[in-house]
MARBA-3410 file (N, C-alpha, C, O; in Angstrom, 1 decimal):
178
9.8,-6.1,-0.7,9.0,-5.2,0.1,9.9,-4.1,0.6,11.0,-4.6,1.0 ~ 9.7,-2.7,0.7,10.3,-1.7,1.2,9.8,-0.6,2.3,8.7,0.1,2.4 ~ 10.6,-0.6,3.0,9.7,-0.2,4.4,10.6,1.3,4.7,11.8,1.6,4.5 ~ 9.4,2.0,5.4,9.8,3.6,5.5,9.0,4.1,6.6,7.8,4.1,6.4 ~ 9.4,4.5,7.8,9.2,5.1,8.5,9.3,6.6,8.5,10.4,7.1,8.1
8.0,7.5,9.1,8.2,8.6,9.0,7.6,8.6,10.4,6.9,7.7,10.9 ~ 8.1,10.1,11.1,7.5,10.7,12.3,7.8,11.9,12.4,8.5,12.6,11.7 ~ 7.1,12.3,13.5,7.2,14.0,14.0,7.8,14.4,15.2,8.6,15.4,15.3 ~ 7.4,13.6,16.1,8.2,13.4,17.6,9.2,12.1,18.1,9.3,11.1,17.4 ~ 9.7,12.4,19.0,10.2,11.5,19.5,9.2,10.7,20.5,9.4,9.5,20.7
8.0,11.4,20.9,7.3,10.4,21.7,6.2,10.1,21.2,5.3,10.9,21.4 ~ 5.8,9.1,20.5,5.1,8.6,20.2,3.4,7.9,20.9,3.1,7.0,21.7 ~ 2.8,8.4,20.4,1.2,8.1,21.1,1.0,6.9,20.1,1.0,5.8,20.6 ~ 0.8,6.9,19.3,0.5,5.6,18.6,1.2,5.6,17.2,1.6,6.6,16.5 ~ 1.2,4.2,16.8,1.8,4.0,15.6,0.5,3.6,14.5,-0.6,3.2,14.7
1.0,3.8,13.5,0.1,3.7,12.5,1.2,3.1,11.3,2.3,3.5,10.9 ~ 0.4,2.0,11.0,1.2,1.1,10.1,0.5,1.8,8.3,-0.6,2.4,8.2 ~ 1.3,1.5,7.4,0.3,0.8,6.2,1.1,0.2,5.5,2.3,0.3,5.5 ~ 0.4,-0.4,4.6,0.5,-1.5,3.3,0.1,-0.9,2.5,-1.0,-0.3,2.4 ~ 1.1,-0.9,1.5,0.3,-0.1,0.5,1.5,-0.9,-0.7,2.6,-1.4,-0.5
0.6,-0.8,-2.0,1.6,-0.9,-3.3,2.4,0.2,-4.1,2.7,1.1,-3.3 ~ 2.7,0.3,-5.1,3.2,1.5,-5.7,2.3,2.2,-6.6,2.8,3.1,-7.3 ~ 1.2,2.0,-6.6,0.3,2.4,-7.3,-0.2,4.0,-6.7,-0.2,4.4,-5.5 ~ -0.8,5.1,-8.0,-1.4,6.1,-7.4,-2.2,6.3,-6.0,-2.2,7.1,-5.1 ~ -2.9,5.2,-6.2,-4.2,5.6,-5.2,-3.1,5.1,-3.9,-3.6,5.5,-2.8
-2.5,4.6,-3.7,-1.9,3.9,-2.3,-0.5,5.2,-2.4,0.3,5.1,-1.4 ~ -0.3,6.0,-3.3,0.9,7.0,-2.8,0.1,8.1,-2.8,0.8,9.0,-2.8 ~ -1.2,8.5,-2.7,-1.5,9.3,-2.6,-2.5,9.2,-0.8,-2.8,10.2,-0.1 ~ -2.6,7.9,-0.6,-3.2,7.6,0.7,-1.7,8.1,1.7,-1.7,9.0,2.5 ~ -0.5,7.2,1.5,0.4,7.7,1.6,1.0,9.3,2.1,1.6,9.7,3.2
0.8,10.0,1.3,0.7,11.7,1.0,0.1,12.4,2.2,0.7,13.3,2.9 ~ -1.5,11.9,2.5,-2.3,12.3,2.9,-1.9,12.1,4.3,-1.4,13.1,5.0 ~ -1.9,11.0,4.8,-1.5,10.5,6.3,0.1,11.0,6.6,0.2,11.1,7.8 ~ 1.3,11.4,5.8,1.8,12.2,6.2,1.8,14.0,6.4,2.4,14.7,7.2 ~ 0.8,14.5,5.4,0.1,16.1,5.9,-0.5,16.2,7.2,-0.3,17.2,7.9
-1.4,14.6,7.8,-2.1,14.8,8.8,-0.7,14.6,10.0,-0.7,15.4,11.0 ~ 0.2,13.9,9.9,0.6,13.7,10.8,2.2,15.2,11.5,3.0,15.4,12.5 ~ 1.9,15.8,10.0,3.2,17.2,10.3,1.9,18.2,10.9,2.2,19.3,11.5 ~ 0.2,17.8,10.6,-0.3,18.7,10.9,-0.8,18.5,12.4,-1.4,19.4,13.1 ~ -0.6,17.0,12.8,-0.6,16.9,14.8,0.2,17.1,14.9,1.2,17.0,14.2
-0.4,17.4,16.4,0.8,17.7,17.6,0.7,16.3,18.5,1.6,16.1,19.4 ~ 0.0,15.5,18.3,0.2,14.5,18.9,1.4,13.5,19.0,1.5,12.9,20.1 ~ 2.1,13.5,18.1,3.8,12.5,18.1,3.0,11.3,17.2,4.0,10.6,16.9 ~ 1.9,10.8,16.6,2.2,9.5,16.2,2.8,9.5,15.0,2.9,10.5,14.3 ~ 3.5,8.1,14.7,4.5,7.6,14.0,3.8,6.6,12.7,2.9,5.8,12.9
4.2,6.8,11.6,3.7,6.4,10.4,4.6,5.4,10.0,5.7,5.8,9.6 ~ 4.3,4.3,10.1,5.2,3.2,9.5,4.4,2.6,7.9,3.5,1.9,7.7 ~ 5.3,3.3,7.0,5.1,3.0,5.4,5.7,1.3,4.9,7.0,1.3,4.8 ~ 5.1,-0.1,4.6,5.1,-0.7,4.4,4.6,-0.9,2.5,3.4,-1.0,2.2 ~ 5.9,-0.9,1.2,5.4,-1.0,0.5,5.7,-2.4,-0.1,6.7,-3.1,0.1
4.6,-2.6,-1.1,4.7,-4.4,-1.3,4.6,-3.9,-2.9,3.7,-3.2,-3.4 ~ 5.9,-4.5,-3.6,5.7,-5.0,-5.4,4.4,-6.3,-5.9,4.4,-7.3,-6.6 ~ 3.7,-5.5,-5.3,2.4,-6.1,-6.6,1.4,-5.8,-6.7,0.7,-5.6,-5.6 ~ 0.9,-5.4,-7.8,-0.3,-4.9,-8.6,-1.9,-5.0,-7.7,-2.6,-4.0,-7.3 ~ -2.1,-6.6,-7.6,-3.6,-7.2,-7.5,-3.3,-6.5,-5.7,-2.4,-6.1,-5.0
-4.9,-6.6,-5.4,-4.9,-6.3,-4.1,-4.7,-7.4,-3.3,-4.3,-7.1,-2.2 ~ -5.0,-8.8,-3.7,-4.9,-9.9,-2.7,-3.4,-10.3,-3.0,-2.7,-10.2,-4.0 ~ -3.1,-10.9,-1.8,-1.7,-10.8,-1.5,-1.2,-12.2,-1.4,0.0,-12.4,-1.3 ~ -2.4,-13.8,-1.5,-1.9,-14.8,-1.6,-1.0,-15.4,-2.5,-0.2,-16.3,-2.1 ~ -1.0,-15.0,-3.8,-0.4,-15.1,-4.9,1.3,-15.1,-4.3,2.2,-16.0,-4.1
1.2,-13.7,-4.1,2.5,-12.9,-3.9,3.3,-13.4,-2.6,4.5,-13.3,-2.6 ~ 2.7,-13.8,-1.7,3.4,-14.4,-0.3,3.5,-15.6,-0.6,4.7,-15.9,-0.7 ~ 2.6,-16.8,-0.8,3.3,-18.2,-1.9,4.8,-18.0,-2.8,5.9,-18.4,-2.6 ~ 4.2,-17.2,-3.9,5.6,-17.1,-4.7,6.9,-17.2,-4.0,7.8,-18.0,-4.0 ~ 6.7,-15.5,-3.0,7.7,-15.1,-2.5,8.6,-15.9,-1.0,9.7,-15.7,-0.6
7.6,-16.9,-0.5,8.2,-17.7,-0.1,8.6,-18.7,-0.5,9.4,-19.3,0.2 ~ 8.2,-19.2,-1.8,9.2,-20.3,-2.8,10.2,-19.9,-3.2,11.2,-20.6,-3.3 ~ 10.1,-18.1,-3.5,11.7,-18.4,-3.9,12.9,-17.4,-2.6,14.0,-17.7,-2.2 ~ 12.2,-16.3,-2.2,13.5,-15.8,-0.7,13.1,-16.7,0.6,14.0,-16.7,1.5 ~ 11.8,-17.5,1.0,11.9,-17.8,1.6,10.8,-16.8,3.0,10.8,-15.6,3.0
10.4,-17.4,3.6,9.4,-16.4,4.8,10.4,-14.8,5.0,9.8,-13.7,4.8 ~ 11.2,-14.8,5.3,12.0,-13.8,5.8,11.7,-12.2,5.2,11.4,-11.3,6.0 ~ 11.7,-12.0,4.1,11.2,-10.8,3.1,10.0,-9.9,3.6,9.8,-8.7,3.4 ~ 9.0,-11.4,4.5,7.6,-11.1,4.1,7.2,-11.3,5.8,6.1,-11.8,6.1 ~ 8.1,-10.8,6.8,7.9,-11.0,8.4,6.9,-10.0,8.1,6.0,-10.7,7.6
6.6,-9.0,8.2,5.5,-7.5,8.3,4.7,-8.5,7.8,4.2,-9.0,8.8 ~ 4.3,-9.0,6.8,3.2,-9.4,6.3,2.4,-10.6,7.1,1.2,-10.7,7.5 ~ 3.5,-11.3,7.3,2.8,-12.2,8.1,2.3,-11.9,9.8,1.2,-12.2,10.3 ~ 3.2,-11.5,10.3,3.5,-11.0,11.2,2.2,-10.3,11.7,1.9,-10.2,12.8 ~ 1.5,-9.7,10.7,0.1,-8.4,10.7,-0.7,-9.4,10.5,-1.8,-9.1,10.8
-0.6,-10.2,10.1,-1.8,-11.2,8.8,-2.6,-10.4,7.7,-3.8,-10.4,7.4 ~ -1.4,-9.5,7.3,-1.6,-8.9,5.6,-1.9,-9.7,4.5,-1.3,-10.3,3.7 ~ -3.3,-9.4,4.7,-4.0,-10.8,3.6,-4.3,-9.9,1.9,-4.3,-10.5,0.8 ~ -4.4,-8.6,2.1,-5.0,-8.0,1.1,-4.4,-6.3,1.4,-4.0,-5.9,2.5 ~ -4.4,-5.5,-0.1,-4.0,-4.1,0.1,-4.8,-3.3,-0.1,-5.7,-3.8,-0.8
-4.9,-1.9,0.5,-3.8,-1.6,1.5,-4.6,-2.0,2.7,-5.8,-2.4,2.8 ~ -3.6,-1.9,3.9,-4.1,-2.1,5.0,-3.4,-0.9,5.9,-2.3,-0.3,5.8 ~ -4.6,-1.1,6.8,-4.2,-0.1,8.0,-4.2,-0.5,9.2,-5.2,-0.9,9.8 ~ -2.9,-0.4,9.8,-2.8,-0.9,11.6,-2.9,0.0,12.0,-2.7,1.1,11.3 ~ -3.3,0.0,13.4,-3.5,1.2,14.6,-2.5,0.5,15.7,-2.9,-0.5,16.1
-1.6,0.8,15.9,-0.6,-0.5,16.8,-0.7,-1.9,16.1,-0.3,-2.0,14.9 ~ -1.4,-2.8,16.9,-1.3,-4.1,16.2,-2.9,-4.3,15.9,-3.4,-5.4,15.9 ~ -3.5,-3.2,15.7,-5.0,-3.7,15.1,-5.5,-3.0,14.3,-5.7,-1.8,14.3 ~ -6.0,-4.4,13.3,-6.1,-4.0,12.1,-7.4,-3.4,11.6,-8.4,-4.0,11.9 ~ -7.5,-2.2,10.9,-8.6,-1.2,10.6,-9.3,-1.2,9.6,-10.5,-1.3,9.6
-8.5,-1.1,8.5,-8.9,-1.3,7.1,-8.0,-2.8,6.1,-6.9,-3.0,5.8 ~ -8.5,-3.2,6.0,-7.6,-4.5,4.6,-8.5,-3.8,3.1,-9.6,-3.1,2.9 ~ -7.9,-4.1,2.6,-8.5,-4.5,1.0,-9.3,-3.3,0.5,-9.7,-3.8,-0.5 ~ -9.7,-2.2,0.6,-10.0,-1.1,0.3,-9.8,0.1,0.8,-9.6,0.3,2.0 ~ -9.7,1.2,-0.1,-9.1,2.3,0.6,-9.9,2.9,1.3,-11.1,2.7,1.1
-9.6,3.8,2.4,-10.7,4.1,3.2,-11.3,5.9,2.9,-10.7,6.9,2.6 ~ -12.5,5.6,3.2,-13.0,6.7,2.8,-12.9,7.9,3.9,-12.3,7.7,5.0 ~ -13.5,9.1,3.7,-12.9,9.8,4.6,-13.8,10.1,6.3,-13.6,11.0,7.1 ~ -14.9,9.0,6.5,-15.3,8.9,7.9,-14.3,8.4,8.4,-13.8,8.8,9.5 ~ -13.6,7.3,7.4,-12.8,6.2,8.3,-11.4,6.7,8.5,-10.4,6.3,9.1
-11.7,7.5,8.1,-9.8,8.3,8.1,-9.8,9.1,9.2,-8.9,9.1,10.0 ~ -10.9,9.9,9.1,-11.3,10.9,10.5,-11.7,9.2,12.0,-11.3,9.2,13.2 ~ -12.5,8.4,11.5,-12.2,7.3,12.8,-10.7,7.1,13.1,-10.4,7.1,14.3 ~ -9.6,6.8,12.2,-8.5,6.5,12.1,-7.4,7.4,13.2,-6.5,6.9,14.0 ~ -7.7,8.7,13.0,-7.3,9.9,13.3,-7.8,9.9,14.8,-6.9,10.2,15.6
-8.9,9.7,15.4,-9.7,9.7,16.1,-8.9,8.5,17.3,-8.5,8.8,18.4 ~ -8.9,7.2,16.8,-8.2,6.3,17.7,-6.7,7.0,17.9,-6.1,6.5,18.8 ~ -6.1,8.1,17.2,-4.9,8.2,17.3,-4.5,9.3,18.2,-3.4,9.8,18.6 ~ -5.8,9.6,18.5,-6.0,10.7,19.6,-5.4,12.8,18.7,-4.8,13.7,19.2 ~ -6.0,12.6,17.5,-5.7,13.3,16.2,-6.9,13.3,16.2,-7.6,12.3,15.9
-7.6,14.9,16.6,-8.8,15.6,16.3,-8.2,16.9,15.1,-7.4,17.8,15.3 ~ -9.0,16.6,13.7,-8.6,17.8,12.9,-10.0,18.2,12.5,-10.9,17.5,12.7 ~ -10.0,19.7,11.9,-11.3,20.3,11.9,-11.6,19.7,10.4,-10.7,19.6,9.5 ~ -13.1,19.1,10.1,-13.4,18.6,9.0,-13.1,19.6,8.0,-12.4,19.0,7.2 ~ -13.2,20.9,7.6,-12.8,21.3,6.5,-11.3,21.6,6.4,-11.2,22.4,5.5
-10.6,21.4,6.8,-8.9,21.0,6.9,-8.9,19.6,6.4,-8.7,19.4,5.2 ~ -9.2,18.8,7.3,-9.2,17.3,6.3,-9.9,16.7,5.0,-9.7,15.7,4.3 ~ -10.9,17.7,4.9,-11.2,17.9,3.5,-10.1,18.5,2.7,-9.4,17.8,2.0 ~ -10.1,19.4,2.8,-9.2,19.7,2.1,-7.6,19.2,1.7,-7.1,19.4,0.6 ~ -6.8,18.4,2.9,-6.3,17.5,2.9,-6.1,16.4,2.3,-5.1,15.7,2.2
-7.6,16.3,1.9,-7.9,14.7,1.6,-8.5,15.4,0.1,-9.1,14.6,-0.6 ~ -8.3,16.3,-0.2,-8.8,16.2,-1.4,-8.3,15.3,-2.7,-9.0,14.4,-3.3 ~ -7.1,15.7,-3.1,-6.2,14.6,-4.1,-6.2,13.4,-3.6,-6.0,12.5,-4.4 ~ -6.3,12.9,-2.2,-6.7,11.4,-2.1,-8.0,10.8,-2.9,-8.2,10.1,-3.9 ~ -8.8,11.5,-2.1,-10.5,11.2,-2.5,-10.7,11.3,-4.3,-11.3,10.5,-5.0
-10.3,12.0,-4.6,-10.4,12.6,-6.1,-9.5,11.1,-6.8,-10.0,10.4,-7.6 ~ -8.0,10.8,-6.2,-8.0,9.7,-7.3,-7.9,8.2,-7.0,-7.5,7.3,-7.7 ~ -8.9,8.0,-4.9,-9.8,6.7,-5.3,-11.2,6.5,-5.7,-11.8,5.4,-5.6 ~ -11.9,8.1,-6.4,-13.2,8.0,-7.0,-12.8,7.8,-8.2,-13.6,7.2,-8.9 ~ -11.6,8.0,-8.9,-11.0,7.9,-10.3,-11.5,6.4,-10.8,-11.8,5.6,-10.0
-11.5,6.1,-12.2,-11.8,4.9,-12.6,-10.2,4.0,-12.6,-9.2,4.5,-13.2 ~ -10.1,3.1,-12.1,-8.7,2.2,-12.2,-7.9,2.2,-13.4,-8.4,1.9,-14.5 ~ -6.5,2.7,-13.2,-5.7,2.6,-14.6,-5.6,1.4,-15.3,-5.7,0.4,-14.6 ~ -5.6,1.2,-16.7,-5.6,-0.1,-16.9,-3.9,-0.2,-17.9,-3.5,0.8,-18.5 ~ -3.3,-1.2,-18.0,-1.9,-1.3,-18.7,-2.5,-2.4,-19.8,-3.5,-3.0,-20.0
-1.2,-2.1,-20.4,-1.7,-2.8,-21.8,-1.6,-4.4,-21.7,-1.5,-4.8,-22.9 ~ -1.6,-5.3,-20.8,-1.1,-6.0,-20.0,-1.6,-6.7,-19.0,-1.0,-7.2,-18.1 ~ -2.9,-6.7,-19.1,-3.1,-6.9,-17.8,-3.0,-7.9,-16.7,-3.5,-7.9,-15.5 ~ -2.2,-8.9,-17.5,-1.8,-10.0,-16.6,-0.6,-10.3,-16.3,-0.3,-11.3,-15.6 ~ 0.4,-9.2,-17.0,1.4,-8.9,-16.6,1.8,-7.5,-15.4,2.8,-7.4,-14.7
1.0,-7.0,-15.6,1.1,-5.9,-14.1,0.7,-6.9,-13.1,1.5,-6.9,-12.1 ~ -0.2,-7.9,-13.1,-0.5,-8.6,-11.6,0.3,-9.5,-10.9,0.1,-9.9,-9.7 ~ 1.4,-9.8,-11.8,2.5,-10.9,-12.1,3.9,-10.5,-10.8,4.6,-9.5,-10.7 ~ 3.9,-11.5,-10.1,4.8,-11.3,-9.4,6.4,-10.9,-10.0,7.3,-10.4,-9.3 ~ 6.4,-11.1,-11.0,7.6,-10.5,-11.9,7.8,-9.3,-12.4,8.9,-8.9,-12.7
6.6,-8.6,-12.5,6.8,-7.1,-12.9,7.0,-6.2,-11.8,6.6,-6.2,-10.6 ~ 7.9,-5.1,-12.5,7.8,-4.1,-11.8,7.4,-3.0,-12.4,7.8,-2.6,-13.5 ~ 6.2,-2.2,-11.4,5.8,-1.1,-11.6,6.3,0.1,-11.7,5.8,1.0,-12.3 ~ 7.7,0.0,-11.0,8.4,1.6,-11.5,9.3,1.4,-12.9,9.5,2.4,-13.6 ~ 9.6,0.7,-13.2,10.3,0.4,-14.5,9.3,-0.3,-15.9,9.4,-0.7,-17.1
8.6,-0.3,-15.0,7.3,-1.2,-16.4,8.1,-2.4,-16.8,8.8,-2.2,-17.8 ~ 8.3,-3.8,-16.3,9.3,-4.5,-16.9,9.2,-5.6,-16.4,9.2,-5.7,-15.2 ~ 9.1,-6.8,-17.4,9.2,-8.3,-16.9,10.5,-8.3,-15.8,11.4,-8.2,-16.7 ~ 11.2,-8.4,-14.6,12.0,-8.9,-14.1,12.2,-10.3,-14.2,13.1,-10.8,-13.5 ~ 11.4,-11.1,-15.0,11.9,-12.6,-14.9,12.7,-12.5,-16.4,13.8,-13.1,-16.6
12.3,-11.9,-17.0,13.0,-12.1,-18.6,13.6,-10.5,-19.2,13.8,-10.2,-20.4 ~ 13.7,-9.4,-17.7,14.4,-8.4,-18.2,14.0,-7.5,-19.0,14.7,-6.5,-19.4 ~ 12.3,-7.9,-19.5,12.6,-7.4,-21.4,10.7,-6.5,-20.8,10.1,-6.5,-19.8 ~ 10.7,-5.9,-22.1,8.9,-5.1,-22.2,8.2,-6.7,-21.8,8.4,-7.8,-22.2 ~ 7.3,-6.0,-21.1,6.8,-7.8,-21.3,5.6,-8.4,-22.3,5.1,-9.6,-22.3
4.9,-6.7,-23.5,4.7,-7.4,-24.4,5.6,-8.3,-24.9,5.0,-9.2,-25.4 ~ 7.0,-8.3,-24.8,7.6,-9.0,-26.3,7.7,-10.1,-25.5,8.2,-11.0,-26.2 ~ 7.4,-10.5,-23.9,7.8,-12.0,-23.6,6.5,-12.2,-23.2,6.5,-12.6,-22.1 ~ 5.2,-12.2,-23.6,3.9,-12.6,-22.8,3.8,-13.8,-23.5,3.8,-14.8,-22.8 ~ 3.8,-13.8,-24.5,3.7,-15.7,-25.7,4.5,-16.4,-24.7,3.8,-17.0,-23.9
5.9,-16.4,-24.7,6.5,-17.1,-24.1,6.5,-17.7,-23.3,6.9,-18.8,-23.1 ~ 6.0,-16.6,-22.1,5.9,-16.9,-20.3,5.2,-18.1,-19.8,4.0,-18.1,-19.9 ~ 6.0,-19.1,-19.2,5.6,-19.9,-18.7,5.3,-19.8,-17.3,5.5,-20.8,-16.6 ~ 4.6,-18.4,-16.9,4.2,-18.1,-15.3,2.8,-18.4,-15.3,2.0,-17.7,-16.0 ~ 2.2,-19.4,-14.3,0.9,-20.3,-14.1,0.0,-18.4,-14.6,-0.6,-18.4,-15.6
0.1,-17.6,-14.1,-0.7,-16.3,-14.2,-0.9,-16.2,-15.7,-2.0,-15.9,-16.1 ~ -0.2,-16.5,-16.4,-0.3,-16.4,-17.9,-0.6,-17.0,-18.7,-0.6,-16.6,-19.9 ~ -1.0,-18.6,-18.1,-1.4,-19.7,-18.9,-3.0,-19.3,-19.3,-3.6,-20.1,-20.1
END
């Protein structure tokens, strides 16, 4: 998991967490909440939370990941009770889990943050968000290897065996692929 903080001020009105994967629709949610936040004047602070895995539910991936580094990796996650992606904190409460939010809820989001923007600004803002989570979901050639706590999505690549993971899917003895 890789964590990135962005902000505008030094004083902070509220923080705004997310969870997000590496996927389009979660760097483009990403994108968006940083336009809104260079475009208040309010000070809140964007804490970017990203997690290496595909599926939106996150039990898989927090099991795995504490059998093999152990709880420590995965404090944010637990810590929030990040059950599903993306998610959205407002301080320590949680707004959205498991789907992306549409754009009332973004303007509610905005709204607890003490972040009034004029709707055709955040339209427009939100345009490349909204446009590619109405999009139909990418699909890989693979599909049970993108979900796989072994792959990574910036390199397209089995990390357990190194290799394309067409050429190791026969092989793999990961419960996901049986």
């Amino acid at each position: 998991m890789k964590f990135s903080s962005y902000e505008v001020s030094e004083s902070v009105a509220r923080i705004v967490r997310l969870f997000v994967g590496y996927d389009d629709k979660s760097q483009k949610l990403v994108d968006l909440f940083k336009s809104l936040i260079k475009l208040s004047d309010t000070g809140f602070k964007l804490d970017i939370y990203y997690v290496n895995v595909y599926d939106l539910d996150l039990s898989d991936f927090v099991e795995l990941s504490c059998e093999i580094f152990g709880g420590v990796t995965l404090t944010p996650l637990l810590e929030y009770s990040v059950n599903a992606l993306p998610t959205i904190l407002i301080g320590r409460d949680k707004v959205i889990e498991g789907h992306f939010p549409e754009l009332d809820e973004i303007r509610d989001i905005l709204e607890r943050c003490g972040v009034y923007v004029d709707d055709d600004i955040l339209q427009e803002l939100a345009y490349n968000y909204l446009t590619t989570i109405k999009a139909s979901p990418l699909r890989f050639g693979i599909e049970r290897c993108v979900k796989c706590f072994f792959y990574s999505h910036k390199v397209k690549l089995c990390l357990k065996y190194m290799k394309d993971p067409e050429s190791v899917i026969h092989n793999c003895s990961f419960r996901l692929h049986r």
